[in-house]
C-alpha positions as CSV (number, residue, x, y, z in Angstrom):
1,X,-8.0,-0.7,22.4
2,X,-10.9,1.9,23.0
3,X,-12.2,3.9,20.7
4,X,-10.6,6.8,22.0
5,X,-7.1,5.6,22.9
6,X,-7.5,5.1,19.1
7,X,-7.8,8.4,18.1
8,X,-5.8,9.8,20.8
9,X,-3.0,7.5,19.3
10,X,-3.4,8.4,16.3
11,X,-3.6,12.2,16.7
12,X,-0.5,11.9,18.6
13,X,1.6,11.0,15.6
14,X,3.2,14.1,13.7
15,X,1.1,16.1,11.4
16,X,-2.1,13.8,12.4
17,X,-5.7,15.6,12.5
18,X,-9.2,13.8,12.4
19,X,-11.2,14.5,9.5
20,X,-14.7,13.4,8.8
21,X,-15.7,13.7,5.0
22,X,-17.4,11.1,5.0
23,X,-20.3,12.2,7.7
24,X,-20.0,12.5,11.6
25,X,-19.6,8.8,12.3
26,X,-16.4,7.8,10.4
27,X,-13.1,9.4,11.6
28,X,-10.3,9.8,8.6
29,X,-7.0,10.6,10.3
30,X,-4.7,12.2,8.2
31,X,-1.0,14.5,8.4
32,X,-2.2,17.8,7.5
33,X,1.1,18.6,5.8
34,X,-0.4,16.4,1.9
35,X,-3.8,15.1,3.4
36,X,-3.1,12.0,2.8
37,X,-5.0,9.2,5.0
38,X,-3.3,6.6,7.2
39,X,-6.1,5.2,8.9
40,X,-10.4,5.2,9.0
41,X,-12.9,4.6,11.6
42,X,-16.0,4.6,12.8
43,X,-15.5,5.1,16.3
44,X,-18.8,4.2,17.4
45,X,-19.3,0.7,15.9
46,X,-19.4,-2.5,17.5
47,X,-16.8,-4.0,17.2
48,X,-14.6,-1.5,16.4
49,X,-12.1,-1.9,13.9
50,X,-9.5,0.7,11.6
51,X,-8.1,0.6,8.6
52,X,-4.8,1.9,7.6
53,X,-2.1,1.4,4.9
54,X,0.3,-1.7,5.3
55,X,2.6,-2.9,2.7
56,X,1.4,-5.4,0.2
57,X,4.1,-8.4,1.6
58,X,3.0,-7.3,5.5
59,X,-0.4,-7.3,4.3
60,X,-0.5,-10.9,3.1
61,X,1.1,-12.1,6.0
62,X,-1.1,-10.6,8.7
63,X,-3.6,-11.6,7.0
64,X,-2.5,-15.3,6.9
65,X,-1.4,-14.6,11.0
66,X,-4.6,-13.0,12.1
67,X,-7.5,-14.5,9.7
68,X,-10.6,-12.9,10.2
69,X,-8.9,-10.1,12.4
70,X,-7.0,-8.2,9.9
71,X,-8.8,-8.5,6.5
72,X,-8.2,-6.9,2.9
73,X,-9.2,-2.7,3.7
74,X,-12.9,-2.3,3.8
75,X,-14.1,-0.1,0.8
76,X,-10.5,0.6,-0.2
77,X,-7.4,-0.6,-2.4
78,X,-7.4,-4.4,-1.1
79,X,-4.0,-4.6,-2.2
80,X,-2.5,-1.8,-0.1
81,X,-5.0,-1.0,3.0
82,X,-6.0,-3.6,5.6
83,X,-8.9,-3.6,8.3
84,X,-7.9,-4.5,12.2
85,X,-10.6,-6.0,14.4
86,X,-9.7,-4.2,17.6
87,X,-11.3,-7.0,19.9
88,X,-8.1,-7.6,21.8
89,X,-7.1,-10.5,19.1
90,X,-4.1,-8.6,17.6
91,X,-2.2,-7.2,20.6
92,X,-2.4,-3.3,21.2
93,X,1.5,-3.4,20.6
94,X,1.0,-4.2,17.2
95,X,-1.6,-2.0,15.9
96,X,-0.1,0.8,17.3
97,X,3.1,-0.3,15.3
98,X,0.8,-0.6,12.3
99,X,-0.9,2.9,12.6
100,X,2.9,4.0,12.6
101,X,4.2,2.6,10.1
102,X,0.9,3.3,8.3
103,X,1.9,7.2,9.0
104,X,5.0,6.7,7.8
105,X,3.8,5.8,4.6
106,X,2.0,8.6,3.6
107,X,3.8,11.6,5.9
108,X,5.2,14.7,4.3
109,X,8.4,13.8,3.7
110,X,11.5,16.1,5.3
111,X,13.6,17.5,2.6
112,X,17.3,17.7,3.2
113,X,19.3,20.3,4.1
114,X,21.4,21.7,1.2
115,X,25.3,21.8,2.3
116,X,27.5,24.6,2.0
C-alpha cells in the first residue's frame, strides 16, 4: 500500500478528515462527527506503517500472526491500538479491513428513530 492509497482509503470512510496536530509530517485521520482517531501516520517515512484501534483479543492475535509486522501501537494505549508495517507482509485486504473496523470503533454513532 502507498502512502497515498492510505489516506485516500482512509478519507473515503464516513465522517473521515486528515488532521495534523502533531506537525506537518504525521497525518491523524479522524470522523469529524466526535474527533475521535482511528488511525496515524507519517506518510513520508520509510517504511511506512499506521496505527489504528483493533480490539484487545484481535490485537493479540495479529500480533502472534504477523510478528514484527503488526506490533503493540507506537506512542499509544498498547492494549487497544496496534502499528501495521505496510511493506506488503500483511495483505492490502486486511489492513483495509482493519482501518474499518478501526472506524467503526470510534464513529459517531446513529441514533434511532423514535417510533410513532
Amino acid at each position: 500500500m502507498t502512502p497515498d492509497a492510505l489516506a485516500a482509503f482512509c478519507l473515503s470512510l464516513p465522517q473521515a478528515i486528515e488532521t495534523f496536530p502533531f506537525g506537518p509530517e504525521t497525518s491523524v485521520f479522524k470522523t469529524s462527527g466526535n474527533g475521535k482517531i482511528f488511525a496515524l501516520s507519517a506518510l513520508d517515512r520509510e517504511p511506512l506503517a499506521v496505527s489504528l484501534k483493533c480490539d484487545p483479543e484481535d490485537s493479540k492475535a495479529l500480533r502472534e500472526e504477523f510478528p514484527g509486522h503488526i506490533t503493540p501501537g507506537y506512542h499509544l494505549n498498547k492494549k487497544h491500538w496496534i502499528t501495521v508495517v505496510l511493506d506488503g507482509t500483511v495483505d492490502d485486504a486486511l489492513v483495509k479491513q482493519l482501518l474499518r473496523e478501526s472506524h467503526a470503533l470510534v464513529r459517531p454513532k446513529i441514533p434511532r428513530g423514535r417510533g410513532a
